[in-house]
C-alpha positions as CSV (number, residue, x, y, z in Angstrom):
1,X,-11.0,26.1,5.4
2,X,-8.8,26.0,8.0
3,X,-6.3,22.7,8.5
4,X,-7.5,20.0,10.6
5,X,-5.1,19.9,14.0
6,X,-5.3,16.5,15.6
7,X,-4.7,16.2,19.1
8,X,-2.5,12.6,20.4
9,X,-4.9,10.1,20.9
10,X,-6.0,9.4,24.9
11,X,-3.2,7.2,26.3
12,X,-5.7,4.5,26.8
13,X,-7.3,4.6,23.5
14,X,-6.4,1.7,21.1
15,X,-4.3,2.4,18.4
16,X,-6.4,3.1,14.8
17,X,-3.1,0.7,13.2
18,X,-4.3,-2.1,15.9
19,X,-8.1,-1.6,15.2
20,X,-7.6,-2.5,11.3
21,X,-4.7,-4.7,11.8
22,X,-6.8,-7.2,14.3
23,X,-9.9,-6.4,12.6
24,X,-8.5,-7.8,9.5
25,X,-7.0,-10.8,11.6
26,X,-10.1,-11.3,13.1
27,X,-12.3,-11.2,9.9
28,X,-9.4,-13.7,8.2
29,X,-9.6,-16.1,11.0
30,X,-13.4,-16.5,11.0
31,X,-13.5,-17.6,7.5
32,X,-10.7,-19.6,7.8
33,X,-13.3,-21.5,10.5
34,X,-16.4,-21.0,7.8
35,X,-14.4,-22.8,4.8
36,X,-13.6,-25.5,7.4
37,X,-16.7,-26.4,8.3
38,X,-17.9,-26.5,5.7
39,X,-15.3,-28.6,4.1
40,X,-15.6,-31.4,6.8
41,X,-19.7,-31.1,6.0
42,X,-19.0,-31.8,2.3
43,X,-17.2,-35.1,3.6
44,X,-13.7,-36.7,3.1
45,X,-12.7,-38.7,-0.2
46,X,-11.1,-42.4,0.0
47,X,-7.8,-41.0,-1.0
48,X,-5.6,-38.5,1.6
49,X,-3.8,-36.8,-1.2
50,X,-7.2,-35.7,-2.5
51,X,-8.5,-34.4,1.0
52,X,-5.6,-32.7,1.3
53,X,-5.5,-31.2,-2.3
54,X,-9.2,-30.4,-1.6
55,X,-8.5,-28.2,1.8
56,X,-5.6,-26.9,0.1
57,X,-7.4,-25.3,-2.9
58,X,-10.5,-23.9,-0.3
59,X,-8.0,-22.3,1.5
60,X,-6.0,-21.4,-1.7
61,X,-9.2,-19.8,-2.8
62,X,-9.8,-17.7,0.2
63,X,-6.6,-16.3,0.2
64,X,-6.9,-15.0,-3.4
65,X,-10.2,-13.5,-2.0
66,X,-8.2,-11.8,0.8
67,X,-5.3,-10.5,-1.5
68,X,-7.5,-8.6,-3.4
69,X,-8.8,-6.8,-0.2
70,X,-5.1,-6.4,1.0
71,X,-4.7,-4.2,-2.4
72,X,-8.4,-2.8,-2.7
73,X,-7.1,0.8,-1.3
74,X,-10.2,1.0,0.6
75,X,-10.0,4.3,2.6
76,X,-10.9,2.9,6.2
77,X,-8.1,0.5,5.6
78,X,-5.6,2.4,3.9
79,X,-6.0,5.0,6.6
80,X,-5.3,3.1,9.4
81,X,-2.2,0.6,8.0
82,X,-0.6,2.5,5.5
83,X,-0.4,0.9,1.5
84,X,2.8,0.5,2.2
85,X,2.3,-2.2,5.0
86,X,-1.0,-3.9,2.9
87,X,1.2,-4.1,0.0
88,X,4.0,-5.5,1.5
89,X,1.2,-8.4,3.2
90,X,0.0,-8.8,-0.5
91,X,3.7,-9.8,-1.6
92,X,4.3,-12.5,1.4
93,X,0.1,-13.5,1.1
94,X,1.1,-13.9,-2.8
95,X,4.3,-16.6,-2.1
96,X,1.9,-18.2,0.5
97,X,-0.6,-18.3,-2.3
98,X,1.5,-19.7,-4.8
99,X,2.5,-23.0,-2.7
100,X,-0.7,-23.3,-1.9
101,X,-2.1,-23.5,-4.4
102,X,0.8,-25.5,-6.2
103,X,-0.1,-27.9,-3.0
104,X,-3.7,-28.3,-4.4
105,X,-2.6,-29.2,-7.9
106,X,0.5,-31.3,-7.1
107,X,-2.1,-33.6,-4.1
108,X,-5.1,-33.7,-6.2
109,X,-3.3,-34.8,-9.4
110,X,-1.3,-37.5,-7.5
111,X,-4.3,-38.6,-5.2
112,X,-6.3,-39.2,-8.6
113,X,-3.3,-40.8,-10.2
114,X,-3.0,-43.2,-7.2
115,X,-6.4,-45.1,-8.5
116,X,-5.9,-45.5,-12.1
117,X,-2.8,-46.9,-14.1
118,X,-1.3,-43.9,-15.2
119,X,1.5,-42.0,-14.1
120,X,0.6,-37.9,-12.6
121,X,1.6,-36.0,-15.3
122,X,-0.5,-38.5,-17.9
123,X,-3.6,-38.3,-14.9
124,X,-3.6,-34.1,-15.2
125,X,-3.7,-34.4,-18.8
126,X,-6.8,-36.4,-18.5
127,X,-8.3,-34.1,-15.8
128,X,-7.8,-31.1,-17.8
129,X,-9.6,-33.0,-20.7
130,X,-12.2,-34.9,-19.4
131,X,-13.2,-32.3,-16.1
132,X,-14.8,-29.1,-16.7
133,X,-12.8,-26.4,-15.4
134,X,-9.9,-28.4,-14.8
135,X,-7.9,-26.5,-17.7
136,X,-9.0,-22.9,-16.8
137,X,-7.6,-23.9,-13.4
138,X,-3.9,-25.1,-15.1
139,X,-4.4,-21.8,-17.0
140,X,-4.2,-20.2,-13.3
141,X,-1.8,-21.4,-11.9
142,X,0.6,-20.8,-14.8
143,X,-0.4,-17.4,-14.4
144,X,0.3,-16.8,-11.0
145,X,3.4,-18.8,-10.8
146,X,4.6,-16.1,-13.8
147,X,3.3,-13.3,-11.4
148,X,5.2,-14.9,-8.2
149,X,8.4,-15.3,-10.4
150,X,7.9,-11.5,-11.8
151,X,7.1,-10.0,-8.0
152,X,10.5,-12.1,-6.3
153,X,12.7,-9.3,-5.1
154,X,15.6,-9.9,-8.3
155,X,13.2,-9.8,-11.0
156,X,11.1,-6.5,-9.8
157,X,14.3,-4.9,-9.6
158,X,15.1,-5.2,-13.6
159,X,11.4,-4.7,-14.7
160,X,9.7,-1.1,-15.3
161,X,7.2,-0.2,-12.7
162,X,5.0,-0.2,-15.9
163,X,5.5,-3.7,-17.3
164,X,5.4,-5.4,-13.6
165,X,2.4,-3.9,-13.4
166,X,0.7,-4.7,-17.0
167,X,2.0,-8.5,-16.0
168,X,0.4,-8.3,-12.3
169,X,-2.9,-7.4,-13.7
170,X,-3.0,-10.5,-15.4
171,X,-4.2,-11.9,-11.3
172,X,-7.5,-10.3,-11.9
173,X,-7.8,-13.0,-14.8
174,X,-6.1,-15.9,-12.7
175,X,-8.8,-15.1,-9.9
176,X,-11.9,-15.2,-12.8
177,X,-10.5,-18.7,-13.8
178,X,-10.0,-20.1,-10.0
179,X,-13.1,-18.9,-9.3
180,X,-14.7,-20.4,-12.6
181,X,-13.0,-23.9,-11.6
182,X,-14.3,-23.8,-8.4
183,X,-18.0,-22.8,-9.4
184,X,-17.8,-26.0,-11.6
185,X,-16.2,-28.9,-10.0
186,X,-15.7,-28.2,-6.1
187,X,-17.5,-30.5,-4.2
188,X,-17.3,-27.9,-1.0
189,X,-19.1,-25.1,-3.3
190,X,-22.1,-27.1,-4.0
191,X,-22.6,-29.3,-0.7
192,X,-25.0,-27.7,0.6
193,X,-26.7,-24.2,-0.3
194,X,-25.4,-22.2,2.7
195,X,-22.1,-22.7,1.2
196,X,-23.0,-22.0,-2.4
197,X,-24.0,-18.5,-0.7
198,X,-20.7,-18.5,1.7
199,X,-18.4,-18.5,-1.2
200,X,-20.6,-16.3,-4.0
201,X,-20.9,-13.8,-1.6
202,X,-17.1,-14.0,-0.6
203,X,-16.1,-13.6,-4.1
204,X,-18.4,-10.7,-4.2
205,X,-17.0,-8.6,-1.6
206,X,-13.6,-9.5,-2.6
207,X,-14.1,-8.2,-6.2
208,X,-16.2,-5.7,-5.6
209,X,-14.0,-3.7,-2.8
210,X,-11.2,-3.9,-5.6
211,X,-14.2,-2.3,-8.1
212,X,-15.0,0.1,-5.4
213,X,-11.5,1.4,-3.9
214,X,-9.8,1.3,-7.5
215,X,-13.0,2.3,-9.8
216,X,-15.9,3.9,-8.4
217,X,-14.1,6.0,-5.3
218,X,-11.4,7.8,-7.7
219,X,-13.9,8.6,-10.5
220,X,-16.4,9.9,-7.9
221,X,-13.9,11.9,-6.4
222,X,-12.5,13.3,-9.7
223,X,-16.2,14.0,-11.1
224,X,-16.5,16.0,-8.1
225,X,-13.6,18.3,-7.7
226,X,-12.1,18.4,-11.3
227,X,-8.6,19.2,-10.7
228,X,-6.9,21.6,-12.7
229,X,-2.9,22.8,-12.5
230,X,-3.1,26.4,-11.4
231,X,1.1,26.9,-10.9
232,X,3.9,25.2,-11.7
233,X,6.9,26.7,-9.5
234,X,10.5,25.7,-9.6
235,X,12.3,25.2,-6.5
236,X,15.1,24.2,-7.4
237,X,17.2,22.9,-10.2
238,X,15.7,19.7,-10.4
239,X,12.9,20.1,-8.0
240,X,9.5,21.5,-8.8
241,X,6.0,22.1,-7.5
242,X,2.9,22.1,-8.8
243,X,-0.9,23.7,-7.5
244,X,-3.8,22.7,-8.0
245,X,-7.2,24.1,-7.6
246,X,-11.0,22.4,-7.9
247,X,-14.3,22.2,-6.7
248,X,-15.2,21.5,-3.1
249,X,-11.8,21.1,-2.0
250,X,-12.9,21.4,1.7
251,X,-15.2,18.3,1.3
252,X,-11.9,16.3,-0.1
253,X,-11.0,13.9,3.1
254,X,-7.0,14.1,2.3
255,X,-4.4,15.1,5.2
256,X,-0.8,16.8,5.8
257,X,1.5,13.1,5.2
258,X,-0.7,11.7,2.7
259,X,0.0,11.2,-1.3
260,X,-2.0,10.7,-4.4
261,X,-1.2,9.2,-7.3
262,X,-1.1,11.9,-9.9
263,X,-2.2,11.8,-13.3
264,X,-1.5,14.9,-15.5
265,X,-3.9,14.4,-18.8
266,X,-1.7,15.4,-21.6
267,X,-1.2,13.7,-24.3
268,X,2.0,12.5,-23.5
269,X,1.8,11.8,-19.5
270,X,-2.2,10.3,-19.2
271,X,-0.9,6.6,-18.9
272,X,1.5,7.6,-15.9
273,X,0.4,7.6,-12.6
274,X,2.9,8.6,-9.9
275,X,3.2,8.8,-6.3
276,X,4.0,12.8,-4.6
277,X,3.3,13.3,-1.0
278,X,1.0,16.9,-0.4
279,X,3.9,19.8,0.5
280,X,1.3,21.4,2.0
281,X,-1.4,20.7,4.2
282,X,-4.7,21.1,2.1
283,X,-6.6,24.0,3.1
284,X,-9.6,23.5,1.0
285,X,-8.9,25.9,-2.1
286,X,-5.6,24.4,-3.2
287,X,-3.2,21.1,-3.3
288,X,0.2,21.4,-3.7
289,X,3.0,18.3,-4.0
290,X,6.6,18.9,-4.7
291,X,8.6,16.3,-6.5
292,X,12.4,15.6,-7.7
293,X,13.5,15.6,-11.5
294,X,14.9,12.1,-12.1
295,X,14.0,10.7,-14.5
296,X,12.5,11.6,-17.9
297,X,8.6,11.1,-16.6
298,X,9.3,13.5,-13.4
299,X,11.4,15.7,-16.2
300,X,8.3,16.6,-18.0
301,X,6.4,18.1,-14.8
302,X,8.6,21.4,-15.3
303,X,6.5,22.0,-18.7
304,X,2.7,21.0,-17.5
305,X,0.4,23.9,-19.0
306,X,-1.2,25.6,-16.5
307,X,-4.8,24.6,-16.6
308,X,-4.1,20.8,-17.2
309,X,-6.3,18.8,-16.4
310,X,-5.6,16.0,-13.3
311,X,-6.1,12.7,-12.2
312,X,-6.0,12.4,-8.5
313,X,-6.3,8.8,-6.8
314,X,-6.3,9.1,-3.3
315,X,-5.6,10.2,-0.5
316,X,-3.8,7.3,0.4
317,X,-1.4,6.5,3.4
318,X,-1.1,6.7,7.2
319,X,1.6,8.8,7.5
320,X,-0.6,11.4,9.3
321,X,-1.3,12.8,12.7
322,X,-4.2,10.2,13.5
323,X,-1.6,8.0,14.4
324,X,0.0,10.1,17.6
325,X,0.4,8.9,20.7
326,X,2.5,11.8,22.8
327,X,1.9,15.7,23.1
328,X,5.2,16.5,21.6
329,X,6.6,15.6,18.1
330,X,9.7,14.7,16.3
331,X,10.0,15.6,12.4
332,X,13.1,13.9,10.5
333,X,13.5,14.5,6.8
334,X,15.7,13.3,4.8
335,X,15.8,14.8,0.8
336,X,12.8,15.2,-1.0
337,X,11.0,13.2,1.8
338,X,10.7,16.5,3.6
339,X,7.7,17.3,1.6
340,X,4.9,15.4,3.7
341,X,7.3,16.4,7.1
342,X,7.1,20.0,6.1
343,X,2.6,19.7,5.4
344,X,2.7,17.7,8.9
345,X,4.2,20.8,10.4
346,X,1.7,22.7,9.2
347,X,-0.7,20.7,11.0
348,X,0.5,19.4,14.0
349,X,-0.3,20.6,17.2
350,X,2.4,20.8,20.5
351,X,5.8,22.0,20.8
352,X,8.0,20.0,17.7
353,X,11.2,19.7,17.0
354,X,12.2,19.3,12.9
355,X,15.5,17.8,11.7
356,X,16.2,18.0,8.2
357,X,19.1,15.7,6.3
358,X,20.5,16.9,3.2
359,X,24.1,16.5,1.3
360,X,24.6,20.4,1.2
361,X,23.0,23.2,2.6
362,X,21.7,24.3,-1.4
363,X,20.1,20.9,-1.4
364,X,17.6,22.0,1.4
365,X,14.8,22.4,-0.5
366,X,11.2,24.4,1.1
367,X,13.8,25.2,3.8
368,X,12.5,28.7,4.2
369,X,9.2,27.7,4.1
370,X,10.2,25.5,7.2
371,X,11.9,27.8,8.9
372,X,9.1,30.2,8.8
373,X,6.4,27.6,10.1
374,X,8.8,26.4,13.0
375,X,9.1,30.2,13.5
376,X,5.1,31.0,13.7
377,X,4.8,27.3,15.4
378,X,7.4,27.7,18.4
379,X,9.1,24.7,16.3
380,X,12.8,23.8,16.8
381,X,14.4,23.4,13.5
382,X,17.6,21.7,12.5
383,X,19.4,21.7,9.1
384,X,21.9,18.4,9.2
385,X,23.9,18.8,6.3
386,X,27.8,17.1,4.8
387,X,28.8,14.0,3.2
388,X,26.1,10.8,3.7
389,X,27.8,9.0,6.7
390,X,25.9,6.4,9.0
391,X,26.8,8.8,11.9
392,X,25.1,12.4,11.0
393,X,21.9,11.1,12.4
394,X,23.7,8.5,14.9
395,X,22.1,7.7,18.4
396,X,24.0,10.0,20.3
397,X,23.5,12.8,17.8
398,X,19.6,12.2,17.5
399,X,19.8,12.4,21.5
400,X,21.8,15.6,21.5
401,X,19.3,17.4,19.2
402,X,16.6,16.4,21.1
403,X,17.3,15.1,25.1
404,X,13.5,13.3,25.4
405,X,12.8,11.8,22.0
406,X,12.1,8.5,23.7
407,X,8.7,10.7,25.4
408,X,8.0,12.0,21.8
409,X,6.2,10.5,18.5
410,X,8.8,10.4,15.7
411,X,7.7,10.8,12.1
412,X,10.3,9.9,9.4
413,X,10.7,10.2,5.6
414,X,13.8,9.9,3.5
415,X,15.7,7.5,0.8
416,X,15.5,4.0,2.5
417,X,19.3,4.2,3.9
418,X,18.6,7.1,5.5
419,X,15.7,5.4,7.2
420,X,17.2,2.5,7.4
421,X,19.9,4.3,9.6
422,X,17.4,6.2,11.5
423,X,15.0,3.2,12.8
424,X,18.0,1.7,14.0
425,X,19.1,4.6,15.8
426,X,15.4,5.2,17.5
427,X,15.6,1.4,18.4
428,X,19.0,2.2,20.2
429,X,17.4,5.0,22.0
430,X,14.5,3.2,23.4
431,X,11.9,4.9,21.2
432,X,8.9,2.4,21.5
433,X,7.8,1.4,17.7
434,X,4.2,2.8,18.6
435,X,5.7,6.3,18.6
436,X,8.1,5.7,15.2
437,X,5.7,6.5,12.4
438,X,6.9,5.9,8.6
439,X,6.0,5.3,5.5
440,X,7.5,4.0,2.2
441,X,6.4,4.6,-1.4
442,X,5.0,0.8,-2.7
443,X,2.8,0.1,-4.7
444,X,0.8,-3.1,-6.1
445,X,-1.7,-4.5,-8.8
């Protein structure tokens, strides 16, 4: 199979990003309009802590629903924004969900509390005694205040990918216990039967495009083209890659700037999943990624048998040519992030100019294979190499390399500073975001 080549979108077509991104705000919107009808059909209690608690915890509840689409990694989405972008929604949508949610216990408990003698904290006692469902929704809350405290910015820091996550799945029992609550004592569920089928079959598209994008789409895929390692290369000292081959590779709907999240089924790596970019553009008989030794998990890819068995979820990300705007292309690497710059070569079309950031010129790693592709491509190619300084890639340095990058789309992948220092310099040079494409590594639930 040869490798897709996707020319710049029509410079009046709208954006794939903006199609998802205002489809989603569309499709949040209208519910938002749904729940509230049907809130002011259910009617208002006497007390206006309790309406308000009440409207709080409807919209509390379809929030939660739209969270777990945010992190569903359901292709058409993914595709289009990028699980970078959905999962950084998911973190803010989470802290929104948190207060409000905290809103709809603190109003309701001191609405109740308002007509009877005791005091709030004696009142939710009683509620989570005497109320069905009342307690499973306490149970909750707790939960997702842990989650919210775990996910702030300090605590994910110190915390293993691998126990954040074991404590984040602990939502997908916080959502069965809001939802249980809800079934049994909301007054807006039950008011009338076209909401009792407005909120079941919420809940059910909710939950099932998490069962769908995180269950039945990688096992279907991995039933299908039974990835096995075929090579494991080293390019370096502490860089390696590994091939794969399978069935029906050509029918696998992956591009050059995507990743997977790799699972090599030994005995002692099955529970890992990580994140590698493809190094190569797939080409229907192989898939190649190339990832940096640092750490003991990435240690152990040097010594996967040949013939292992994989794991592939994906292909995730938008990092990919679907997303260009202009004839002409600018590709900055920066480290290891060359590896989905050097498979977007591969399949870009129009004349490209590739700038590659390293420390030292040793460090430049697949720089041959680079060289050769700009060479068959009619591809400029720039190695940027010395001491990590904010100016190497600086404005006027970026403009000297390449006179028009303001009429070009920019892709760029490196360690955050790097980018960091990058973005800015594209902003200083009037390079419109449409054109700057990027993606970073994050992941969620």
């Amino acid at each position: 199979m040869t490798t897709v080549q996707s020319p710049p979108a029509p410079p009046t077509a709208i954006r794939p990003k903006v199609v998802a991104r205002t489809g989603l705000y569309a499709v949040l919107a209208a519910n938002v309009a749904v729940v509230t009808v049907f809130f002011v059909q259910a009617g208002f209690a006497s007390n206006a802590l309790i309406v308000m608690g009440r409207l709080a915890g409807l919209y509390g509840a379809l929030v939660m629903a739209f969270q777990l689409v945010l992190v569903a990694r359901l292709p058409w989405l993914d595709h289009r924004i990028g699980m970078d972008r959905l999962t950084s929604w998911h973190r803010w949508v989470g802290f929104g969900l948190l207060w409000t949610l905290m809103s709809h216990a603190v109003f309701i408990t001191f609405g109740y509390a308002e007509g009877t003698s005791m005091g709030p904290v004696d009142e939710l006692v009683e509620l989570a005694e005497t109320t069905e469902g009342v307690l499973r929704a306490i149970v909750a809350l707790v939960l997702i205040m842990i989650i919210g405290a775990v996910s702030a910015r300090y605590a994910r820091r110190r915390l293993a990918y691998e126990t954040w996550h074991f404590i984040h799945l602990y939502t997908y029992v916080a959502v069965v216990l809001a939802f249980t609550h809800q079934v049994g004592v909301g007054t807006t569920f039950t008011s009338s039967s076209a909401a009792t089928t407005y909120w079941w079959a919420l809940w059910s598209v909710a939950l099932g495009s998490v069962f769908l994008g995180r269950v039945v789409l990688p096992l279907r895929k991995n039933l299908r083209h039974q990835l096995r390692v075929s090579a494991v290369v080293p390019e370096a000292d502490n860089v390696v890659s590994i091939y794969m081959t399978g069935r029906d590779l050509d029918k696998l709907p992956a591009r050059a700037g995507q990743f997977f999240l790799w699972r090599f089924l030994t005995k002692d790596r099955w529970w890992q999943a990580n994140p590698f970019s493809l190094s190569a553009a797939p080409d229907g008989r192989t898939l190649r990624l190339t990832a940096k030794v640092a750490g003991d998990g990435t240690a152990a890819l040097k010594h996967i048998p040949v013939g292992t068995r994989v794991f592939a979820e994906g292909p995730y990300g938008a990092f990919t040519a679907m997303h260009r705007t202009r004839p002409e292309s600018v590709l900055i690497a920066g480290g290891v992030g060359v590896t989905p710059i050097r498979a977007l070569l591969e399949e870009i079309q129009g004349h490209a100019v590739v700038i590659y950031r390293v420390g030292r010129d040793q460090d430049a790693v697949l720089y041959d294979e680079l060289r050769d592709l700009a060479h068959a491509k009619g591809a400029e190619l720039h190695l940027v190499s010395g001491p990590v300084t904010p100016d190497k890639l600086a404005p006027a340095e970026l403009a000297e390399l390449v006179p028009d990058i303001a009429d070009r789309d920019v892709f760029l992948c490196g360690p955050p500073p790097m980018m960091n220092a990058v973005l800015r310099s594209l902003r200083e040079l009037g390079v419109p975001k449409s054109q700057t494409h990027f993606e970073r590594f994050s992941l969620a639930g």
